[in-house]
C-alpha positions in Angstrom: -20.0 94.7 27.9 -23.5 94.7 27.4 -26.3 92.0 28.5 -28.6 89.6 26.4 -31.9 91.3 26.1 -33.8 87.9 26.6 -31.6 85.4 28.9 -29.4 88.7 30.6 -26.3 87.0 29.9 -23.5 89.6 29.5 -22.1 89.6 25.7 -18.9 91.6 25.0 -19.3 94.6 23.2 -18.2 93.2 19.4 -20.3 89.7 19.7 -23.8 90.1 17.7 -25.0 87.1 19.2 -25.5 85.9 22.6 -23.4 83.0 23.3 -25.4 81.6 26.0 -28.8 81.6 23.7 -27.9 82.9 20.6 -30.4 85.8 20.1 -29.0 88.8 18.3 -27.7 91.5 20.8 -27.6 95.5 19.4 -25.0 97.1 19.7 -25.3 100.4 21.9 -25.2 103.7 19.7 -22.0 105.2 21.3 -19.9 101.8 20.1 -21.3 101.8 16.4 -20.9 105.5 16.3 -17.2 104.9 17.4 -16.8 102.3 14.9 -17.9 104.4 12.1 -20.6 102.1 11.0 -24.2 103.6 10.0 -26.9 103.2 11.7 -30.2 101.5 10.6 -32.6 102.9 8.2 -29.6 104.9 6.8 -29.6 104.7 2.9 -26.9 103.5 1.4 -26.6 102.4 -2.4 -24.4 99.3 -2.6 -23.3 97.8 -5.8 -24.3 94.8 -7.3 -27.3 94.9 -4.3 -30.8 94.9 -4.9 -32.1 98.4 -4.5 -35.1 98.7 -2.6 -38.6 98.9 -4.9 -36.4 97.1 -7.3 -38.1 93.9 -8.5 -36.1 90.6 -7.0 -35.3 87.1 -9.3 -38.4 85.3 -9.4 -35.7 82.2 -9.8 -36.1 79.9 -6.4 -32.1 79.8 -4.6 -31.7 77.0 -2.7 -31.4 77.6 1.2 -28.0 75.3 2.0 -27.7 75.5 5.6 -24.1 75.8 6.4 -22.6 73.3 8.7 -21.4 74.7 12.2 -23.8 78.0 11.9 -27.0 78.3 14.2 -29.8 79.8 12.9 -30.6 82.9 15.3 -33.2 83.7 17.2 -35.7 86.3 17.0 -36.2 88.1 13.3 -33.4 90.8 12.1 -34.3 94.4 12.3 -35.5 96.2 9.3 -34.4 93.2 7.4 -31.3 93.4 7.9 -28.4 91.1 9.5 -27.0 93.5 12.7 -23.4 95.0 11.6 -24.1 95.2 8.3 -25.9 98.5 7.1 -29.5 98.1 6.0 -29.5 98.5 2.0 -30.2 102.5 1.4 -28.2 103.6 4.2 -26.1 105.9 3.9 -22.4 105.3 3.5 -20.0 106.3 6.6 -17.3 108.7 5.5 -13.9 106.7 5.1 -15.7 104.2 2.5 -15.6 103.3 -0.5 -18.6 101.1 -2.3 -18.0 97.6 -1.5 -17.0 97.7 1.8 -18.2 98.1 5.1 -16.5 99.2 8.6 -15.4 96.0 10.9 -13.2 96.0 13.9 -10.5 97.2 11.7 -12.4 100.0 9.6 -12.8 97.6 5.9 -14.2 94.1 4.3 -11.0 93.0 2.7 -11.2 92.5 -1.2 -12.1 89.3 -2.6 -10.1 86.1 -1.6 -8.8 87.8 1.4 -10.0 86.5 5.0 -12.1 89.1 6.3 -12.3 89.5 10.4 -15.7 87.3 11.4 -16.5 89.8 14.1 -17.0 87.3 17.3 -18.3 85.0 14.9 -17.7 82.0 13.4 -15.9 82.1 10.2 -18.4 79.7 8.2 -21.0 81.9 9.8 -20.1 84.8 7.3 -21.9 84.3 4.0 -19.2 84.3 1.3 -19.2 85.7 -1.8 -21.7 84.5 -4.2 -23.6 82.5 -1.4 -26.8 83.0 -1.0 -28.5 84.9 1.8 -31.2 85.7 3.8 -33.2 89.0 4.0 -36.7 89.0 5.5 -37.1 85.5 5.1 -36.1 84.9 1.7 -33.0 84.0 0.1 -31.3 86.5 -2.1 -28.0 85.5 -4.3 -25.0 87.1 -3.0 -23.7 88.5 -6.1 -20.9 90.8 -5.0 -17.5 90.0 -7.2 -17.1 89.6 -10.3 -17.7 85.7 -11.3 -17.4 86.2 -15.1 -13.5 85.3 -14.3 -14.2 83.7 -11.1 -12.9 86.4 -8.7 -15.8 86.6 -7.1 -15.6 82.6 -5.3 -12.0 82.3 -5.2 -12.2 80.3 -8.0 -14.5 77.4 -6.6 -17.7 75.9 -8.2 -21.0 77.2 -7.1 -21.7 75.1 -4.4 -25.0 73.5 -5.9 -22.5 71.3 -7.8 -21.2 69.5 -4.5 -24.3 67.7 -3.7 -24.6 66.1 -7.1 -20.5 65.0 -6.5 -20.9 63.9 -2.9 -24.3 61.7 -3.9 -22.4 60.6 -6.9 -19.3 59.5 -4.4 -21.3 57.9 -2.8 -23.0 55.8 -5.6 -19.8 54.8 -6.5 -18.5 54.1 -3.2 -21.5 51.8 -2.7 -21.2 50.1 -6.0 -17.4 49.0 -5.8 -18.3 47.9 -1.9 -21.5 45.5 -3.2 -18.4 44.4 -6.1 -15.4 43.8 -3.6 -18.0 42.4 -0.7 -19.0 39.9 -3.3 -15.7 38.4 -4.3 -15.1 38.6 -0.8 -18.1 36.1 -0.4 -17.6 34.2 -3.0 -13.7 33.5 -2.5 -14.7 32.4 1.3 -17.4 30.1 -0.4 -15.0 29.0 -2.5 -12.3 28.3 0.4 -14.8 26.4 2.4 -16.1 24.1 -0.1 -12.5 23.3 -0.6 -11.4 22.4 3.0 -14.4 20.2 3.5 -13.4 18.0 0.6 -10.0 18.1 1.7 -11.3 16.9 4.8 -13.1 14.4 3.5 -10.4 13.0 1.6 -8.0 13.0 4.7 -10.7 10.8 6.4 -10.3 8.7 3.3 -7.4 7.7 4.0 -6.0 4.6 5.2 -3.6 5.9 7.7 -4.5 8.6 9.8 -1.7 10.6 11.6 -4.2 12.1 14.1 -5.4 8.6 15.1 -1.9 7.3 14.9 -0.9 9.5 17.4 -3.6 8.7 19.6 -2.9 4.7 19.5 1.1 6.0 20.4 -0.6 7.7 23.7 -2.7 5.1 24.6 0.2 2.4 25.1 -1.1 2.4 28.7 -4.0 0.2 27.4 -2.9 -2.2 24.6 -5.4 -4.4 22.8 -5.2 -7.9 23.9 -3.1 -9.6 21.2 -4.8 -12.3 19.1 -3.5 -15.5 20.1 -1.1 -17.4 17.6 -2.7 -20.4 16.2 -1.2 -23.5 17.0 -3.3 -26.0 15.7 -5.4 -26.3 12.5 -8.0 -29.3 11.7 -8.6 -29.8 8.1 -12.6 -29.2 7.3 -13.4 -31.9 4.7 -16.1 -31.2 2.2 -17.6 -33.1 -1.0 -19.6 -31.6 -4.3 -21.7 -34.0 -6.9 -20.7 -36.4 -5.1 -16.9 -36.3 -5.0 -15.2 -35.8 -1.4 -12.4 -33.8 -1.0 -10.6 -35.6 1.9 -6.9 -36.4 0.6 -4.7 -33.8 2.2 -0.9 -33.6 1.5 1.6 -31.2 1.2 2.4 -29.0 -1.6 5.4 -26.8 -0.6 4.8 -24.6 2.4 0.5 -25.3 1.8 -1.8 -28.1 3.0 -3.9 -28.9 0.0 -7.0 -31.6 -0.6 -7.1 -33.6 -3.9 -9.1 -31.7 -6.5 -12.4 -33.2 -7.6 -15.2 -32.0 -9.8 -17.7 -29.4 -8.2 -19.4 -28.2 -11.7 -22.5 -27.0 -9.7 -20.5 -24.9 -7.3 -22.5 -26.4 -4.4 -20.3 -27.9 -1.8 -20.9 -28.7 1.8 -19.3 -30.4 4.5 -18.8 -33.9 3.6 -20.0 -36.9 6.3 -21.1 -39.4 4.0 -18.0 -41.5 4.4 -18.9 -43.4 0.8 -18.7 -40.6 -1.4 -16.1 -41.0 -4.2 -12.9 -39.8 -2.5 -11.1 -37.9 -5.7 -12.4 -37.4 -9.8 -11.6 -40.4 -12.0 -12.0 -38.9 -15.0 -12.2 -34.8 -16.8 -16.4 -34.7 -17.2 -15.8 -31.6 -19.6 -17.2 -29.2 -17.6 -13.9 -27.3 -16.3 -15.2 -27.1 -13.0 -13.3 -27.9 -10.1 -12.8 -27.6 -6.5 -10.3 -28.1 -3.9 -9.6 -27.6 -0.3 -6.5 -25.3 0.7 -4.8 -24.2 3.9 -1.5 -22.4 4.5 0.5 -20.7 7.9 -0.9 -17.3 6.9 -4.8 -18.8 7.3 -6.5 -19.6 10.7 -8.6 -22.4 8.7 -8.7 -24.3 5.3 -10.8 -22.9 3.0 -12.7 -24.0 -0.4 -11.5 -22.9 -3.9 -13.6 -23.0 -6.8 -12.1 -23.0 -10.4 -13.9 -22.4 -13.5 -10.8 -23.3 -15.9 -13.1 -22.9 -19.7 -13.3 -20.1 -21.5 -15.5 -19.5 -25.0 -14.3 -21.6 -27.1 -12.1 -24.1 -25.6 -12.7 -27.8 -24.2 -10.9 -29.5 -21.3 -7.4 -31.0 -21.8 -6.3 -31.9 -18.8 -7.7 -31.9 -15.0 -6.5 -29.3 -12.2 -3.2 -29.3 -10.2 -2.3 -26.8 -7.3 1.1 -25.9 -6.4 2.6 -23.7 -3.2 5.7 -22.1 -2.5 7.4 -22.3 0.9 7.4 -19.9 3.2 5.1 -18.7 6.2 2.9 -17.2 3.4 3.7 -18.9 0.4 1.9 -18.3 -3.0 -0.7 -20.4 -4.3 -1.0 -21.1 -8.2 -3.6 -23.8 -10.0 -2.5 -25.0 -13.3 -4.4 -26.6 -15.9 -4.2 -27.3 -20.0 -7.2 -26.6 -22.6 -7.4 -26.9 -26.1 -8.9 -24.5 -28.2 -11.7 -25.7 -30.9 -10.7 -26.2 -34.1 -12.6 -22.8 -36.2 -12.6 -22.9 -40.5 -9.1 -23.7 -41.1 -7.3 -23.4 -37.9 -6.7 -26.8 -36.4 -7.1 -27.0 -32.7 -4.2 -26.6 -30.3 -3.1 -26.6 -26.4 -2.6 -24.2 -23.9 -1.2 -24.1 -20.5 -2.3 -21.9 -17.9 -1.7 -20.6 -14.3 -3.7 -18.3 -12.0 -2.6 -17.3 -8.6 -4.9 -18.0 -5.9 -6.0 -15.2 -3.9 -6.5 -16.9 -0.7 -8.6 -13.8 1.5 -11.0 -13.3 -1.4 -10.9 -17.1 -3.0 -10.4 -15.3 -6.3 -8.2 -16.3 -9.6 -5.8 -13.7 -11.0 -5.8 -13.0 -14.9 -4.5 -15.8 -16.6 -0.7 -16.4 -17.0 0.0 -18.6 -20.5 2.8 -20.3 -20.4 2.4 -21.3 -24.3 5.8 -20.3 -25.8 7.2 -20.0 -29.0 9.2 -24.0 -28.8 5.6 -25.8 -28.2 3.4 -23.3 -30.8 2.7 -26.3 -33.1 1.8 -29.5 -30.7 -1.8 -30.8 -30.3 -3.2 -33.9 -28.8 -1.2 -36.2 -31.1 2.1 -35.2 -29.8 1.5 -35.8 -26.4 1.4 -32.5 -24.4 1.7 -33.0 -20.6 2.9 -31.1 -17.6 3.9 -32.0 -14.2 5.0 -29.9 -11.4 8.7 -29.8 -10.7 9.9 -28.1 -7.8 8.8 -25.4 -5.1 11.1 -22.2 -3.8 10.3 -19.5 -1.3 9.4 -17.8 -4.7 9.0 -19.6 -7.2 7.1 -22.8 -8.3 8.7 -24.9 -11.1 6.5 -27.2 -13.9 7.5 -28.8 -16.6 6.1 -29.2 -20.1 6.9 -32.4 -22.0 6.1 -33.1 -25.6 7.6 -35.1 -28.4 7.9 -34.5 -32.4 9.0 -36.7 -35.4 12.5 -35.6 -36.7 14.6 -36.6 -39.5 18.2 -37.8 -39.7 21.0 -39.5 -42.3 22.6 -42.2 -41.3 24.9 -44.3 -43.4 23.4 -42.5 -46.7 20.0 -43.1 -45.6 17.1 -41.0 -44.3 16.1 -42.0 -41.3 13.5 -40.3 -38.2 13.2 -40.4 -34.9 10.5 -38.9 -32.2 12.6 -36.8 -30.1 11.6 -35.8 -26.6 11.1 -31.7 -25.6 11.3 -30.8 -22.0 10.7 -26.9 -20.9 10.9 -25.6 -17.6 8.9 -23.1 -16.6 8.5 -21.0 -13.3 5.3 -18.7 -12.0 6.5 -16.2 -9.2 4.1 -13.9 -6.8 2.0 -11.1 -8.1 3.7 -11.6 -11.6 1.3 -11.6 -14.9 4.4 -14.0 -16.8 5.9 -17.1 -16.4 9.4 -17.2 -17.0 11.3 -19.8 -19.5 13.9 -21.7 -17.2 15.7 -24.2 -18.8 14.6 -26.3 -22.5 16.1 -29.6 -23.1 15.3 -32.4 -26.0 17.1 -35.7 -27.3 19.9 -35.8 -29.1 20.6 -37.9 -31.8 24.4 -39.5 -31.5 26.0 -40.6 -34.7 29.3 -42.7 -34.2 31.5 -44.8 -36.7 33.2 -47.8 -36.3 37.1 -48.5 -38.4 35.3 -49.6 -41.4 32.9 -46.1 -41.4 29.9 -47.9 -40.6 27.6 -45.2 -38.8 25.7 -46.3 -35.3 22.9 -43.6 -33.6 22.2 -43.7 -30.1 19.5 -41.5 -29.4 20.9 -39.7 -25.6 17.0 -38.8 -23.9 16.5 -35.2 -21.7 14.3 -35.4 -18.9 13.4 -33.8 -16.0 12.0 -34.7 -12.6 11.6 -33.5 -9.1 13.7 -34.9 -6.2 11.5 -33.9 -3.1 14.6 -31.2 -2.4 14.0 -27.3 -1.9 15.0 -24.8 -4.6 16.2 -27.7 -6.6 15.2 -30.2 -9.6 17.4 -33.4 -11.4 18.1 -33.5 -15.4 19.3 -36.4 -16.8 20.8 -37.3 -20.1 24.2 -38.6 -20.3 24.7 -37.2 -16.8 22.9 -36.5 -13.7 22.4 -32.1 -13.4 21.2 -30.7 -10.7 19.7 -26.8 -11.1 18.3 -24.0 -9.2 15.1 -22.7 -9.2 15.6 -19.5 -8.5 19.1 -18.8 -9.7 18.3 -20.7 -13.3 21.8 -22.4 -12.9 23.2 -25.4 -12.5 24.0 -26.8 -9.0 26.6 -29.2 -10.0 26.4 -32.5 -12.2 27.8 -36.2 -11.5 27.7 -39.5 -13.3 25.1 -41.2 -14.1 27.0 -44.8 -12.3 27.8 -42.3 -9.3 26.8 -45.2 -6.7 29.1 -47.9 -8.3 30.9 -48.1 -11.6 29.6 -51.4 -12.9 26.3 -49.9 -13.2 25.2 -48.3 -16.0 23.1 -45.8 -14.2 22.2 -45.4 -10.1 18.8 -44.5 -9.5 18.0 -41.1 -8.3 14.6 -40.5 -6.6 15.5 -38.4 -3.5 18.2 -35.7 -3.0 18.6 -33.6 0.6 20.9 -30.8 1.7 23.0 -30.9 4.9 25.0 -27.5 4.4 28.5 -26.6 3.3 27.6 -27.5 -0.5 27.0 -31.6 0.9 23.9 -33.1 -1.0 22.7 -37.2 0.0 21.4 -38.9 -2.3 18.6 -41.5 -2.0 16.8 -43.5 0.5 18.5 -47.1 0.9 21.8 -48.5 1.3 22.2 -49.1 -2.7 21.6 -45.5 -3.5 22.9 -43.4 -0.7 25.8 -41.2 -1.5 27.1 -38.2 -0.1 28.1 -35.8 -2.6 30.3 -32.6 -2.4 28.8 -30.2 -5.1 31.7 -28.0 -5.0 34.7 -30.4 -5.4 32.4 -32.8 -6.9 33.7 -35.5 -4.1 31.2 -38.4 -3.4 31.4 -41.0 -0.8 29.0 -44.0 0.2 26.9 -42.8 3.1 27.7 -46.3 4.4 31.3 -45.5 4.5 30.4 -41.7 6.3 28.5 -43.7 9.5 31.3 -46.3 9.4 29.0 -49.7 9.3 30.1 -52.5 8.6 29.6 -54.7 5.9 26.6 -56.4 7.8 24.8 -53.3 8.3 22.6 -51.4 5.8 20.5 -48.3 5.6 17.0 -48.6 6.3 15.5 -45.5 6.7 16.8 -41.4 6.0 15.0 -38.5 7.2 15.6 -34.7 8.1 15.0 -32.5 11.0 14.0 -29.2 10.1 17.4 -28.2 11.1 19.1 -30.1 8.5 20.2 -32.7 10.5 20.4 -36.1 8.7 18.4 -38.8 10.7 19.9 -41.9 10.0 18.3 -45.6 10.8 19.9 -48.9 10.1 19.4 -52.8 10.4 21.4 -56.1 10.0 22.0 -59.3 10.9 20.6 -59.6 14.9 19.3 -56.9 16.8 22.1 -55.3 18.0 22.8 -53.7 14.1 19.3 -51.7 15.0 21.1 -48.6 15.3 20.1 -44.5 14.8 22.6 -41.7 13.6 22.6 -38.0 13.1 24.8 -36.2 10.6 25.3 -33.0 10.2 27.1 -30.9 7.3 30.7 -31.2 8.7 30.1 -35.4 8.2 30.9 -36.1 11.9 27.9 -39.0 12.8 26.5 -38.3 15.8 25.0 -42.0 17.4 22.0 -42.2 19.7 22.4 -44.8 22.3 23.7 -47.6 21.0 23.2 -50.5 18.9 23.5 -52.9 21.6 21.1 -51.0 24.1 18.7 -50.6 21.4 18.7 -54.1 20.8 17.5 -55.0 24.2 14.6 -52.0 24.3 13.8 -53.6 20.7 13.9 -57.1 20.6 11.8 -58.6 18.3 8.7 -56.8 19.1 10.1 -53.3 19.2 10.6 -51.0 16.2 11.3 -47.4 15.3 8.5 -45.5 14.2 9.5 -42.3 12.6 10.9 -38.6 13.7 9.3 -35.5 14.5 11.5 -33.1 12.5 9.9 -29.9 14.5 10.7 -30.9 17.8 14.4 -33.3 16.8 13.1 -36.6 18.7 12.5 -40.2 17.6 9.2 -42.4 18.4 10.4 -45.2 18.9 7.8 -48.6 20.2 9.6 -50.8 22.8 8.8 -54.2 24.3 6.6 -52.6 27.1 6.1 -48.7 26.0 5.8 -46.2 23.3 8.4 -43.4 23.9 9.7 -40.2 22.9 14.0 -40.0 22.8 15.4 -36.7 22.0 19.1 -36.0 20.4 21.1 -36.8 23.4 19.2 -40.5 23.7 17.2 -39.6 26.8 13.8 -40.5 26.8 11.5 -37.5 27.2 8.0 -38.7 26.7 5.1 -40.9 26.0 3.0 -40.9 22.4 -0.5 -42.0 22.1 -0.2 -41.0 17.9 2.1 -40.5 15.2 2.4 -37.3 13.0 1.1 -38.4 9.2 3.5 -40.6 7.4 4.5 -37.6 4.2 7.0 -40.1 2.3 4.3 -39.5 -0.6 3.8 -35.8 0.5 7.4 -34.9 -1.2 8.3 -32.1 1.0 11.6 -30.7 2.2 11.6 -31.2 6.0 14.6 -29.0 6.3 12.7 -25.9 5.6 8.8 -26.9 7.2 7.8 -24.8 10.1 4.4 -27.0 10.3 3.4 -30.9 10.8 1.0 -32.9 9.5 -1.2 -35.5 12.2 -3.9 -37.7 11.2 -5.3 -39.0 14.6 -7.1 -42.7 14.3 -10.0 -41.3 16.1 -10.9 -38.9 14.0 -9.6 -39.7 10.8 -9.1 -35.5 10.3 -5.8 -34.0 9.1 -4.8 -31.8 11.3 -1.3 -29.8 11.1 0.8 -28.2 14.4 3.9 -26.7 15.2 5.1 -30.1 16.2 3.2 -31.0 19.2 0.2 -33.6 18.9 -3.3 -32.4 18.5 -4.5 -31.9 21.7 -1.6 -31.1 23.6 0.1 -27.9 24.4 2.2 -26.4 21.5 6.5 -26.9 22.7 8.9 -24.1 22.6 10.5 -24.7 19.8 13.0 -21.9 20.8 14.9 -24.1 22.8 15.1 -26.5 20.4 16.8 -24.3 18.0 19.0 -23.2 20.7 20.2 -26.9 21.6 20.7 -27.2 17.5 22.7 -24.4 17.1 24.8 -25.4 20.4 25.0 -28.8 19.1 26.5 -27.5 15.7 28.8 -25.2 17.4 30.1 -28.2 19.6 31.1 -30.0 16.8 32.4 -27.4 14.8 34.6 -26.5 17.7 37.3 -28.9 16.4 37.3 -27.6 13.1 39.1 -24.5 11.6 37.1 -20.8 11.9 35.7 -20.5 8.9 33.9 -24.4 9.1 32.6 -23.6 12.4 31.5 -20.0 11.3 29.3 -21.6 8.3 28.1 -24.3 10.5 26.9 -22.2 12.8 24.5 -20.0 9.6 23.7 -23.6 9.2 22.3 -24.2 11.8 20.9 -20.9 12.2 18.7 -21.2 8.6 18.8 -24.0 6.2 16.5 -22.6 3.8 18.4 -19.4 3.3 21.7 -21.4 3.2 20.6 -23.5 0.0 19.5 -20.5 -1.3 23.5 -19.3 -0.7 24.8 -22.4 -1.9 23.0 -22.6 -5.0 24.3 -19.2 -6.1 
């Protein structure tokens, strides 16, 4: 051991530098003489070494610290680095040039480890490295490097700064690249989820907030009470009032009158004209509308003209049924004559959009049979009929035809009849049915020729789903099916006749139609056996004893009123589909409430009771003849309203006080709205009682009879 000349640390005797400071520590002179290794100031020639006195590279060598190696303290003796001999010394015996004595006697040769002496291994300079002597760095040129022995076939280290700065250029570079498309894709995300939020929020329906309503069930919105009761709001424009409400199918609607300014405004002036005369040209119009699906009436404002075309014929509205039914206006023009193309007529429909107050496009119901008429061949139309879908008109026109008859020429104007139909959020009518006269050419024995010319019509018969033809026979069609119903006689109500009358049809159920309103024309008529029977005979009157009055409850019930000779033929009958009557009271009893004073005064089909005006009161009797209240007014007489009771869910009032239309669910304005759930419950009870005698399957229709009669005509007409 020896000690650390300038801390006193003890140092082992084959360390050259202290390891507690690092200063170089001599070795003693018995332990280097031992090791064979010469001492300093001996001169020793060593190959490839710069001899003292010769001159050194004036070529600047880099001084590359080497990592891990401290620099030690304190200068090296006579230039040298301790344990290697000082250049001139001389060589111990044992070596060769070259090499020097270590721990075990030699330097190994080129690209073999050599022994580091206590130090560490980067501390000894490899071959080719520079070093230090005196200060200055001097290459370490031992080896040959012609074939690069000399470095163990490494580049010169000088190279490796170049290739770790340009590493790192490179290293830099491709992070800026990938950082930015790193950026950029995150940019790119984000601006994508914030328009995809956006258009979520868009969205009608929002799961998230749909949720939320399903959790807050605790705490329901109050629900907006169902409106019972609706008064009509009158208004006028230049001068016309729009004050004549009746019903068009399933909707409440005003007479049309002129507004060409567009200005209207509640109407007070009680002396305003009360509908339009006359067209004024203008194609301006305005009406008053109201249907179940609206809390009030509102105004509709029709601008009919378009460039080019004058006024033909005035306005007309038309509803389906239903609790929102479908509102279409209808109107003909007649485009101006231009160079050589003559003038002609068009009919067209727009459905009314009854939240905004707007028109839909225009729906021509021109077709290819009535391309050719004008003004001269009397074009008209007139509505028809009304469905839950579907609202029926009819175009009517006429032309000159020719015919032979008995060798001569002869011509004849011969009636054309189309029926069309317009249907909800459809762009197209639809062709239903086309009729015309027929000529009929018969010969007597002697072949004298005789022509009877057989005429087509069509008209409405104040029935649902349903209009009449007539030409040698009565036809009865569908609306919505485009088929015929059935068809009878023309001299149904009595054979002498040539022809019954036929104004007014209604449907019971089970296929049974009555026909007409008085004694003369009141048949019942089986459509599918084709049976008919005087409703006289049905009720079982007597030959003193006529029909007065027929009328419907909106359960399809037949309300049935007749009179006679003496009070006691004052009688009231219901009649169902099975044809079982049904009498209230009595004709006797009714007699005496009646007298000569008394008198009935109409049904309310809603509610199924009779007003009825006795010598001392003004009551309400129900089915079962028990009298169930008092009436101060009468709902609105709607003979001229041509509506099917059978399938109205609404009732039209029109108090004396007031004057105003008002509509209800069958109670009068003012007073509480009835249940009419227990109505319907008696009805269907009522049915089912009377189908009880008859066979399962009558009692099982009966009972959907009673249940819907709307959707049972639709059944029955199919």
């Amino acid at each position: 051991m020896k000690r650390c000349a300038q801390c006193g640390n003890a140092v082992p005797d084959n360390m050259m530098f202290c390891t507690r400071c690092g200063a170089p520590v001599p070795e003693d002179a018995t332990v280097v003489a031992s090791r064979g290794i010469p001492q300093p100031g001996a001169s020793v020639p060593q190959p490839n070494m710069p001899q003292p006195g010769a001159p050194r590279p004036n070529t600047p060598q880099a001084n590359i610290p080497q990592p891990g190696i401290g620099r030690p303290n304190g200068s090296t003796q006579n230039g040298s680095i301790p344990g290697i001999p000082a250049l001139g010394s001389p060589i111990p015996s044992g070596q060769t040039p070259g090499t020097y004595a270590g721990s075990a006697g030699a330097v190994p040769q080129a690209g073999t480890p050599a022994p580091n002496n206590g130090m560490p291994a980067s501390a000894v300079p490899s071959v080719g490295a520079p070093v230090q002597s005196n200060g200055n760095v001097v290459g370490n040129t031992q080896g040959n490097t012609s074939n690069g022995d000399g470095n163990n076939g490494k580049k010169p280290r000088k190279i490796l700064p170049i290739i770790i700065a340009i590493i790192v250029v490179i290293a830099l570079v491709a992070g800026g690249v990938t950082g930015f498309i790193f950026w950029r894709n995150a940019q790119q995300k984000a601006e994508t989820k914030s328009t995809t939020t956006s258009a979520t929020k868009s969205k009608p329906k929002d799961k998230t907030k749909a949720k939320v309503k399903t959790k807050e069930k605790t705490k329901p919105e109050p629900a907006k009470p169902a409106v019972t009761e609706v008064t009509m709001t009158d208004f006028s424009c230049d001068g016309n009032s729009a004050r004549d409400w009746k019903w068009t199918g399933g909707a409440m609607v005003s007479n049309v009158i002129h507004c060409w300014d567009g200005d209207s405004s509640v109407d007070s002036d009680s002396s305003s004209r009360s509908s339009s005369d006359s067209r004024d040209g203008s194609g301006e119009y305005a009406f008053g509308i109201w249907t179940p699906s609206l809390d009030e009436s509102k105004e509709i404002h029709v601008s009919m003209l378009e460039s080019g075309e004058k006024e033909y014929s005035e306005l007309q509205v038309a509803a389906t049924y239903g609790d929102n039914p479908a509102v279409f206006v209808f109107y003909a023009v007649k485009t101006k004559a231009v160079d050589t193309t003559p003038e002609s007529v068009h009919l067209f429909a727009h459905e009314v959009d009854l939240e905004t107050g707007e028109l839909s496009d225009r729906i021509d119901l021109r077709t290819e049979e009535d391309n050719l008429i004008d003004y001269e061949q009397g074009y008209e139309y007139s509505l028809l009929a009304e469905s839950r879908n579907m609202v029926a008109i009819k175009k009517t026109w006429h032309s000159d035809e020719k015919y032979t008859a008995n060798k001569s020429e002869q011509s004849a104007t011969i009636n054309h009849t189309q029926v069309m139909g317009v249907t909800h959020d459809s762009d197209a009518a639809k062709v239903l049915q086309t009729f015309q006269d027929k000529i009929v050419i018969t010969a007597d024995s002697d072949g004298y020729q005789y022509t009877k010319q057989v005429e087509a019509s069509a008209s409405g018969v104040s029935l649902y789903d349903a209009y009449l033809v007539k030409d040698n026979s009565y036809h009865l069609y569908s609306v919505e099916d485009n088929k015929e119903i059935m068809s009878f006689p023309l001299n149904y109500c009595d054979t002498d006749y040539s022809s019954c009358d036929l104004s007014r049809m209604r449907y019971l159920g089970k296929n049974i139609y009555v026909t007409g309103n008085t004694y003369d024309y009141s048949y019942v008529i089986d459509s599918t056996t084709g049976k008919r029977q005087s409703l006289k005979d049905v009720l079982g009157l007597s030959k003193d004893e006529d029909v007065r009055a027929v009328d419907q409850f909106s359960d399809g019930t037949l309300y049935v009123q007749t009179d006679g000779n003496g009070n006691e033929s004052k009688r009231v009958f219901l009649l169902s589909s099975d044809l079982k009557p049904t009498e209230v009271l009595d004709g006797p009893q009714w007699g005496r409430l009646l007298l000569t004073d008394g008198s009935f005064k109409g049904i309310n089909y809603l509610t199924k009771t009779i007003y009825v005006k006795t010598t001392d009161e003004q009551i309400i009797v129900d089915a079962q003849g028990k009298s169930v209240g008092k009436y101060t007014q009468l709902p609105l007489d709607d003979d001229s309203m041509v509506c099917d009771h059978s399938v109205m869910e609404w009732m039209a009032w029109s108090p004396e006080s007031s004057g105003d239309v008002i509509v209800t669910i069958g109670q009068a304005p003012g007073d509480p709205a009835p249940d009419l759930s227990n109505s319907s419950s008696q009805s269907e009870s009522d049915s089912d009682s009377s189908d009880s005698e008859s066979d399962s399957t009558d009692s099982s229709d009966s009972s959907s009879s009673s249940s819907s009669s709307s959707d049972n005509k639709s059944d029955s007409n199919k």
